[in-house]
C-alpha positions as CSV (number, residue, x, y, z in Angstrom):
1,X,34.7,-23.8,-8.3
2,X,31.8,-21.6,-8.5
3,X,28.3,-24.0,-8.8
4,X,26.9,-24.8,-12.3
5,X,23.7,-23.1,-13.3
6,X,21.8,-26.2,-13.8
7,X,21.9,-26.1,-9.9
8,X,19.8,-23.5,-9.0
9,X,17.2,-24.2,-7.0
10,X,13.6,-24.1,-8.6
11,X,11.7,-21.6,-6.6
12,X,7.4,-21.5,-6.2
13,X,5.7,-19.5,-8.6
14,X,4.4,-16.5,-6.7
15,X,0.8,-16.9,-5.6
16,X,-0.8,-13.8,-6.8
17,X,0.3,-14.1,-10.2
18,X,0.0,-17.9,-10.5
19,X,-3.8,-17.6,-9.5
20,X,-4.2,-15.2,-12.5
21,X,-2.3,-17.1,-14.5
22,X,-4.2,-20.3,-13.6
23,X,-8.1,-18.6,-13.7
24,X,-6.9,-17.8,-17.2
25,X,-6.4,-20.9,-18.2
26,X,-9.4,-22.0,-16.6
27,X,-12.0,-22.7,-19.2
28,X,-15.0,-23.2,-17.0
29,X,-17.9,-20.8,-17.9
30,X,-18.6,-19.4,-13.8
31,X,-15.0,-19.4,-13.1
32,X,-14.9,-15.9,-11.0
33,X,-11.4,-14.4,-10.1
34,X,-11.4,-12.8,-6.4
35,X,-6.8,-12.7,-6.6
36,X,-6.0,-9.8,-8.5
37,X,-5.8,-6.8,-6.4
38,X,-6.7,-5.2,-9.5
39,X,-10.3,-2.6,-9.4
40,X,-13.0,-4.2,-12.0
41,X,-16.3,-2.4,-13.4
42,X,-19.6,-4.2,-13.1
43,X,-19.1,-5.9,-16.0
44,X,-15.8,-7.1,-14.3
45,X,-13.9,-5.5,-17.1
46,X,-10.9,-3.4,-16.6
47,X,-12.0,0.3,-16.2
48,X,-9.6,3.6,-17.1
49,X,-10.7,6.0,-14.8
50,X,-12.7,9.1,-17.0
51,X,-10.3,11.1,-15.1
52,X,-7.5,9.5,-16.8
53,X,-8.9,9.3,-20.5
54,X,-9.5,13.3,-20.1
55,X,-6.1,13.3,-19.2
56,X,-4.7,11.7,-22.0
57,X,-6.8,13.7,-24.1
58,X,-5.2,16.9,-22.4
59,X,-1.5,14.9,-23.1
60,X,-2.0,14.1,-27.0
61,X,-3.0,17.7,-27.6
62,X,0.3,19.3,-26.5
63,X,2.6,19.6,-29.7
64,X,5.8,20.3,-27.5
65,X,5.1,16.5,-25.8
66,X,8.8,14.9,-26.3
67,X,9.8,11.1,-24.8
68,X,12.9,12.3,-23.4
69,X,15.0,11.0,-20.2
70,X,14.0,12.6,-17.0
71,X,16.2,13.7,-14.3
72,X,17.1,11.1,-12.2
73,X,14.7,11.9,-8.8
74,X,12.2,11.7,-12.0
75,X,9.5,14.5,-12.8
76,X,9.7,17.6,-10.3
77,X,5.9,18.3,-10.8
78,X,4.9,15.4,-10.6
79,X,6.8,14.8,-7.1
80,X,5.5,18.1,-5.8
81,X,2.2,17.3,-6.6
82,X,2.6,13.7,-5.2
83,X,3.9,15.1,-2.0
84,X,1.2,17.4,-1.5
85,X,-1.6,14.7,-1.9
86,X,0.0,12.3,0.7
87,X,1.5,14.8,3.1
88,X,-0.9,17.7,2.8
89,X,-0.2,21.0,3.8
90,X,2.8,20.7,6.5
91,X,5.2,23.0,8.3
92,X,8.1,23.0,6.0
93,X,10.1,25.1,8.8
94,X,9.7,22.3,11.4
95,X,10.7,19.4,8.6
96,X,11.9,18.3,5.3
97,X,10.7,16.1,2.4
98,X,12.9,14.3,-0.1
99,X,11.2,12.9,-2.6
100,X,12.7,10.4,-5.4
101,X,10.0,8.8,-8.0
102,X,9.8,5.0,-8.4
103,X,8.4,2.1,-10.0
104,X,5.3,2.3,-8.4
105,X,4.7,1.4,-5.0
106,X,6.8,-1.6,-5.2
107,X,9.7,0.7,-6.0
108,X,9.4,2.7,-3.4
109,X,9.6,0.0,-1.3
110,X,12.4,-1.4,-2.5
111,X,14.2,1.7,-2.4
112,X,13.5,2.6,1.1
113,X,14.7,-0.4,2.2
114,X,17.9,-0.3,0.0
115,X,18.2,3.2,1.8
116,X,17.6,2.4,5.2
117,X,19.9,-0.6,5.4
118,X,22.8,1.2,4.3
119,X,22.4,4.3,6.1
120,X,20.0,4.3,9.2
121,X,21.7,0.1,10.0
122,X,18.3,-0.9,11.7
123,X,18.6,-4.2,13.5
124,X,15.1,-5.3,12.8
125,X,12.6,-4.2,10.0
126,X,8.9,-5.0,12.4
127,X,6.1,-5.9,9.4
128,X,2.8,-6.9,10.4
129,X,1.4,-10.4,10.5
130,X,-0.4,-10.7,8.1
131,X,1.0,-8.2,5.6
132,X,1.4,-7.5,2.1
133,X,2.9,-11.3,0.3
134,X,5.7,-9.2,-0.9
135,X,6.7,-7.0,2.0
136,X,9.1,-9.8,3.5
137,X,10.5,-10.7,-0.2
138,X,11.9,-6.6,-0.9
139,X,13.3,-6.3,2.6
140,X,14.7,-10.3,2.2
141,X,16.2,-9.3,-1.0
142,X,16.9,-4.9,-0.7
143,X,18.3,-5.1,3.0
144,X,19.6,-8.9,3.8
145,X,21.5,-7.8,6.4
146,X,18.2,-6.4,8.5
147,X,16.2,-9.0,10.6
148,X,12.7,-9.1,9.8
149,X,10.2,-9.7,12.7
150,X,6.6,-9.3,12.5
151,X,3.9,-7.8,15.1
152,X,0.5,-9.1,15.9
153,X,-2.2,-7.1,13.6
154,X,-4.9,-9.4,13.4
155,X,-7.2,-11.3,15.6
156,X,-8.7,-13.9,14.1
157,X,-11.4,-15.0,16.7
158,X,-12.8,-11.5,16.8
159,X,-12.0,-10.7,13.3
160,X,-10.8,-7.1,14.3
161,X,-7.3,-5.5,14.7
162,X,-5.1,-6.9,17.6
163,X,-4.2,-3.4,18.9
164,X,-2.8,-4.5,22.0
165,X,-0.4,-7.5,20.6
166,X,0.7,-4.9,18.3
167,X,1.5,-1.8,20.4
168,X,2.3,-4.3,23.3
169,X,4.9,-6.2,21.1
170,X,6.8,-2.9,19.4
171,X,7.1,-1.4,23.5
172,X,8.4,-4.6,24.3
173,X,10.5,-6.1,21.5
174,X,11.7,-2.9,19.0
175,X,14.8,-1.1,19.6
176,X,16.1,2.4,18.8
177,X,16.4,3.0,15.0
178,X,14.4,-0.3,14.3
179,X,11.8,0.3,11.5
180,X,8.0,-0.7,11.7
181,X,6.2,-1.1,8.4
182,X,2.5,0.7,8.7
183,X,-0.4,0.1,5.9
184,X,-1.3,3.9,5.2
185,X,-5.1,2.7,5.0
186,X,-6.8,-0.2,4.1
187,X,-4.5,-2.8,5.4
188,X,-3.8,-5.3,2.8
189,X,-4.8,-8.3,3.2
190,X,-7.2,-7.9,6.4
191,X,-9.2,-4.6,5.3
192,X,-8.5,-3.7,9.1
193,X,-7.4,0.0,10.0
194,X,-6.5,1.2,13.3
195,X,-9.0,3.9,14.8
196,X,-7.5,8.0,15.1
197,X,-7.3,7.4,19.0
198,X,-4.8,3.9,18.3
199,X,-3.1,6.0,15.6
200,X,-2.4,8.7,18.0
201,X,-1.2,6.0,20.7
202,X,1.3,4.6,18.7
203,X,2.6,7.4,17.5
204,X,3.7,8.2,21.2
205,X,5.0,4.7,20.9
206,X,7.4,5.9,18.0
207,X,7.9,9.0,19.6
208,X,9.4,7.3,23.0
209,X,11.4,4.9,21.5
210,X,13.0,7.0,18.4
211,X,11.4,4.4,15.9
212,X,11.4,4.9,12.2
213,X,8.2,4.9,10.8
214,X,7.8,3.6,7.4
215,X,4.1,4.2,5.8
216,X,3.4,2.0,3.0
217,X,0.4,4.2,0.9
218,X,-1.5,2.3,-1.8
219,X,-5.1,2.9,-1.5
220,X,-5.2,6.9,-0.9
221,X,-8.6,7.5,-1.9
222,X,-9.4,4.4,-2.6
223,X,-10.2,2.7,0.5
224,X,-12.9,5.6,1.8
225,X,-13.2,7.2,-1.2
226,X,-11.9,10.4,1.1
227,X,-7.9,11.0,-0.2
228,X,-7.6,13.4,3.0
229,X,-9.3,10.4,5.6
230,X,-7.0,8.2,4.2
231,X,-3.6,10.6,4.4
232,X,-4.9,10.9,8.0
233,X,-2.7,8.8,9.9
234,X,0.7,9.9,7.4
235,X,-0.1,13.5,8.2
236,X,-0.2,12.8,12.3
237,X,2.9,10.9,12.3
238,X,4.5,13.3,10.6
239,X,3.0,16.6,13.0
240,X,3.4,14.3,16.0
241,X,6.8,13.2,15.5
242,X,8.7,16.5,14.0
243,X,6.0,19.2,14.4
244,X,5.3,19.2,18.5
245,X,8.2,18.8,20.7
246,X,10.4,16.3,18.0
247,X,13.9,16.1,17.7
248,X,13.2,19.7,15.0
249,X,12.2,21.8,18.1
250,X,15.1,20.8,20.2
251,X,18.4,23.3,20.2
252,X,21.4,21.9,20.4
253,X,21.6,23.2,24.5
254,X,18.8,21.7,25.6
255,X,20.3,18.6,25.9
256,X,20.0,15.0,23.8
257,X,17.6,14.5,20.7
258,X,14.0,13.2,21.4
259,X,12.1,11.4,18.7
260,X,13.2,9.4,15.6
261,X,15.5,10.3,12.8
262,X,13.0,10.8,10.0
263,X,10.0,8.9,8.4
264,X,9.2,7.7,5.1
265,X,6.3,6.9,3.1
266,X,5.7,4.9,-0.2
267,X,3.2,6.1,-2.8
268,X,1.8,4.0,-5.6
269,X,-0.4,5.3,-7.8
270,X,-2.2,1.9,-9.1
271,X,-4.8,1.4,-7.7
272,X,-6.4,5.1,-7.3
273,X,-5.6,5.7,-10.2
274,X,-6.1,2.8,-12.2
275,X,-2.2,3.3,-13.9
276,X,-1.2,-0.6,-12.6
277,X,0.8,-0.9,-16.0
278,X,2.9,2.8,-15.8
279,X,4.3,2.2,-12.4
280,X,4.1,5.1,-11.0
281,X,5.3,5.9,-7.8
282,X,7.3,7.9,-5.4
283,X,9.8,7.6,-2.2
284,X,8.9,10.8,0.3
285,X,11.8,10.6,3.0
286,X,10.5,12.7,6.3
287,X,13.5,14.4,8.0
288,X,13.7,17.0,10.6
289,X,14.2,20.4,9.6
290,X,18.0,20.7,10.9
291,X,19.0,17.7,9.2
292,X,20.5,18.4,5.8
293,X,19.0,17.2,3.3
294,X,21.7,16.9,0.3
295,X,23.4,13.6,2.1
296,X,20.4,11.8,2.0
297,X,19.6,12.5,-1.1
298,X,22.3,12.1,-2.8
299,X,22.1,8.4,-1.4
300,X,18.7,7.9,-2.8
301,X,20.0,9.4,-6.3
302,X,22.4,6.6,-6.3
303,X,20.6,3.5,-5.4
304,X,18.3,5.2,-8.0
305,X,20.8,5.3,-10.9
306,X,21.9,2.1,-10.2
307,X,18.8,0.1,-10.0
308,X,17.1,2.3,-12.5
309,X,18.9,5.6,-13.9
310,X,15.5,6.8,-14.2
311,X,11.7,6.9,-13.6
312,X,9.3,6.2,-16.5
313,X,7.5,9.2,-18.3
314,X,3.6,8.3,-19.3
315,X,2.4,7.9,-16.4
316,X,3.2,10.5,-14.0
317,X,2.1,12.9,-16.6
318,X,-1.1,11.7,-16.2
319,X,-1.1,11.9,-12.2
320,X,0.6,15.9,-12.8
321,X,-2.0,16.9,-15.3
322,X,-5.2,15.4,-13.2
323,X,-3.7,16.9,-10.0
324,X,-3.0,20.4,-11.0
325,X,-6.2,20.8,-13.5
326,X,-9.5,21.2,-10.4
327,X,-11.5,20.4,-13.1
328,X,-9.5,17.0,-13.9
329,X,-9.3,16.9,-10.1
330,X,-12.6,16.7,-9.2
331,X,-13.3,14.3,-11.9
332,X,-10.7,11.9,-10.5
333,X,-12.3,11.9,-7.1
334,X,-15.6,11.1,-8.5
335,X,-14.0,8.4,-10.3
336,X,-12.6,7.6,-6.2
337,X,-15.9,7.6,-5.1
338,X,-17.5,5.4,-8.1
339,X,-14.5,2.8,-7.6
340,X,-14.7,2.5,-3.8
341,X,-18.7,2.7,-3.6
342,X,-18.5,-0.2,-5.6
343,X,-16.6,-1.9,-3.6
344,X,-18.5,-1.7,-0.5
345,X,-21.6,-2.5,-2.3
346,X,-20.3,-5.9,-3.4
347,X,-19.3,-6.7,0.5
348,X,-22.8,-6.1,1.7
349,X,-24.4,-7.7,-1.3
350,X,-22.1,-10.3,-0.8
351,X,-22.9,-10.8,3.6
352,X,-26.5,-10.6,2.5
353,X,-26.6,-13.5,0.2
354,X,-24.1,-15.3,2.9
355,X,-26.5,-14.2,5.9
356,X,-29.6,-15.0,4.3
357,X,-28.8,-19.0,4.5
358,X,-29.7,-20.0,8.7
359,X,-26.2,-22.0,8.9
360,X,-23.8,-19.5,7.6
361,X,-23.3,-17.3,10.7
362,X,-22.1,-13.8,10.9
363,X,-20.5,-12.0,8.0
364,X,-20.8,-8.9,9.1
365,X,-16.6,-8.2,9.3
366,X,-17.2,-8.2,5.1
367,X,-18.7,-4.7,5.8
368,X,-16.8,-3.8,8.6
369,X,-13.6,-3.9,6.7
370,X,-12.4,-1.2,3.9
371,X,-10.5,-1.5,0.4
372,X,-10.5,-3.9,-2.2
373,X,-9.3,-6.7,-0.4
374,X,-11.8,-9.0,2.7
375,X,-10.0,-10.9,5.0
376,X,-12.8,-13.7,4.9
377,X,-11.8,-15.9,7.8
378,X,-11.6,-19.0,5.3
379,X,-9.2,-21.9,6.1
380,X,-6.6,-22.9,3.4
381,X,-8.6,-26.2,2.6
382,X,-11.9,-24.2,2.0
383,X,-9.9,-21.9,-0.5
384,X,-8.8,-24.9,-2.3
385,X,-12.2,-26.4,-2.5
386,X,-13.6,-23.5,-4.0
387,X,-10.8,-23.7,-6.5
388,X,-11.2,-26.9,-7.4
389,X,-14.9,-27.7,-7.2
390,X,-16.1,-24.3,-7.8
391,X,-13.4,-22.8,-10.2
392,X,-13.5,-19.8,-7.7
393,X,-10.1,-18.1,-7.5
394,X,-8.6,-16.1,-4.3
395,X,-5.7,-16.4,-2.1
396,X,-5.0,-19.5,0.0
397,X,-4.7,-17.0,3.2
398,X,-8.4,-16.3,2.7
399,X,-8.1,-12.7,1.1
400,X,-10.8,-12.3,-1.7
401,X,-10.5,-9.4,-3.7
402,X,-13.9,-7.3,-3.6
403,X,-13.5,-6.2,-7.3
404,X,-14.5,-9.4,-8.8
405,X,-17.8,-9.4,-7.7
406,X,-20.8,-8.1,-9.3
407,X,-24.6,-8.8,-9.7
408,X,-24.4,-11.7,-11.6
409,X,-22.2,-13.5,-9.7
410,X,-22.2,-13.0,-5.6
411,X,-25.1,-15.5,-5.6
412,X,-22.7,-18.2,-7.3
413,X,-20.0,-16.9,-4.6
414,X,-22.5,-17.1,-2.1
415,X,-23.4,-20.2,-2.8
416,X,-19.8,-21.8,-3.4
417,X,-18.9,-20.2,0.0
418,X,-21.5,-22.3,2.0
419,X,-20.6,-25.5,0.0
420,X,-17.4,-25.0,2.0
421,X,-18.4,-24.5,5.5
């Protein structure tokens, strides 16, 4: 007999949207909301980009507009102009790009995973610790059957990247054909990159052992302000692997494949561009240039119809139109450079007001780190207390989101911090 439904297990809310949903119903007047990894003005208001209202403008003019299905990869302009902003300009003759739009970055995600468990049959998915809360729920639910194991990333006691219990665990521990999540840029929830030179090592790392790099993208242009500096690491992984002496520039007589069978990244465009509500997104499947590229994605074209038939419209409209217009371009990466200035104002207005008190300590990892998101180094009962006593809102891991500061409040913050320590 198949169980009842009153039998279902009650599962947790999930902790990102359950702090929004409980600093809404918070009714205390300072009540400050440092969860949503969501961008804020100064007036901690939600802010379309200029870029994006032009846009629009540019959309609502066009008679011929129509709301009709698109293809089931989603909009081809769109994806070529998605590809070119994460990948650059690459060596199409030394490897191929299959690209599939999503729903957002979670959807590309999803779908990667979905992909790579039924076709590549990795043993183990590698994600860092900490990640992303909901990297281990799409690979628990898209690919059960792949064992998730996590690599050091970050070192608490120094507050920096553990490069060495990362690259030293992945040499020791990851097989052939195992895949390694990577943060694109501005690792999410530490702030905490790894430098060009670690970069390049493990890449050689990847290179040796034929793993299968999969690039998680969601702050491209957003964390520096830069969209090249933060495609950087993308773009040598995929030179490195397929471009200089990868399985692509072996002939079939010179003996057994080098390298790994391909590489993917997954590209939201929330946050950079502000479009959190469209969903936009894309899949970009790396392959080397002998492999044929109509079995793969015809596979993705499937797991796509299934889950979704297709892409939504709206918004990747508005990411074509502000990437092919250099006007609209330029725009939008002023509109980069306003959002992620902001940012790192807020984290050294917000170590000054910490620093300027004789018993708080160092702060200084506040500045140190990049994106929307500081790792602060507070415990799980100091969160809780500032909850409670100071109806200050972030996760219980420690990760405050930089965007909900502003003038008027990093003094309160300040303050509500040092109550804690």
């Amino acid at each position: 007999m198949p169980a009842p439904l009153a039998a279902i297990p009650t599962l947790p809310r999930d902790e990102a949207f359950a702090i929004t949903a409980d600093f809404l119903a918070d009714t205390h007047p300072r009540k400050v909301s440092l969860g949503a990894g969501v961008y804020r003005d100064e007036n901690l208001k939600p802010w379309v980009l200029p870029s994006v209202q032009a846009a629009k403008r540019v959309l609502n003019d066009l008679p011929s507009l129509d709301h009709e299905y698109l293809p089931i990869q989603g909009s081809e302009p769109f994806l070529s102009a998605a590809r070119q902003l994460i990948l650059g300009e690459y060596d199409a003759s030394q490897s191929h790009v299959v690209s599939v739009q999503t729903i957002s970055g979670t959807g590309a995600n999803h779908l990667g995973a979905a992909f790579l468990a039924e076709q590549l049959k990795p043993r183990h998915v590698f994600i860092s610790d900490p990640t992303w809360s909901n990297h281990h729920l799409v690979w628990e639910v898209a690919a059960p059957r792949v064992i998730r194991r996590t690599y050091p990333y970050y070192a608490s006691s120094t507050r920096s990247l553990d490069f060495e219990g990362m690259a030293t665990t992945l040499e020791r521990d990851a097989e052939e054909g195992d895949v390694v999540l990577l943060h694109a840029c501005a690792h999410n929830p530490t702030g905490v990159d790894p430098t060009r030179e670690q970069w390049k090592s493990l890449a050689q790392v990847f290179k040796r052992k034929k793993l299968f790099a999969f690039f998680d993208s969601a702050y491209q242009g957003f964390a520096t302000g830069d969209v090249d500096a933060d495609a950087w690491a993308i773009r040598y992984f995929q030179k490195e692997l397929f471009d200089r002496g990868g399985v692509s520039s072996r002939r079939p007589q010179e003996g057994p494949q080098e390298g790994p069978q391909g590489m993917c990244v997954a590209q939201s465009f929330a946050k950079n561009f502000g479009l959190y509500g469209e969903r936009v997104g894309a899949l970009h499947l790396v392959l080397p240039a002998r492999t044929q590229t109509a079995g793969p994605q015809s596979q993705l074209l499937r797991l796509v119809r299934a889950e979704m038939s297709n892409a939504p419209l709206f918004g990747c409209r508005i990411v074509h139109t502000i990437l092919s217009d250099p006007d609209l371009r330029a725009m939008w990466e002023r509109d980069l450079r306003t959002m992620s200035g902001r940012i790192k104002r807020m984290r050294s207005r917000l170590r000054q007001e910490l620093e300027s008190h004789p018993r708080a300590g160092d702060w200084s990892h506040l500045e140190f780190q990049v994106g929307m998101f500081s790792f602060t180094g507070l415990t799980r009962e100091q969160v809780v207390r500032l909850r409670d006593v100071h109806h200050v809102y972030l996760m219980l891991n420690g990760r405050a989101s930089m965007s909900g500061i502003n003038d008027e409040n990093v003094k309160y913050i300040a303050n509500a911090i040092l109550d804690t320590l």
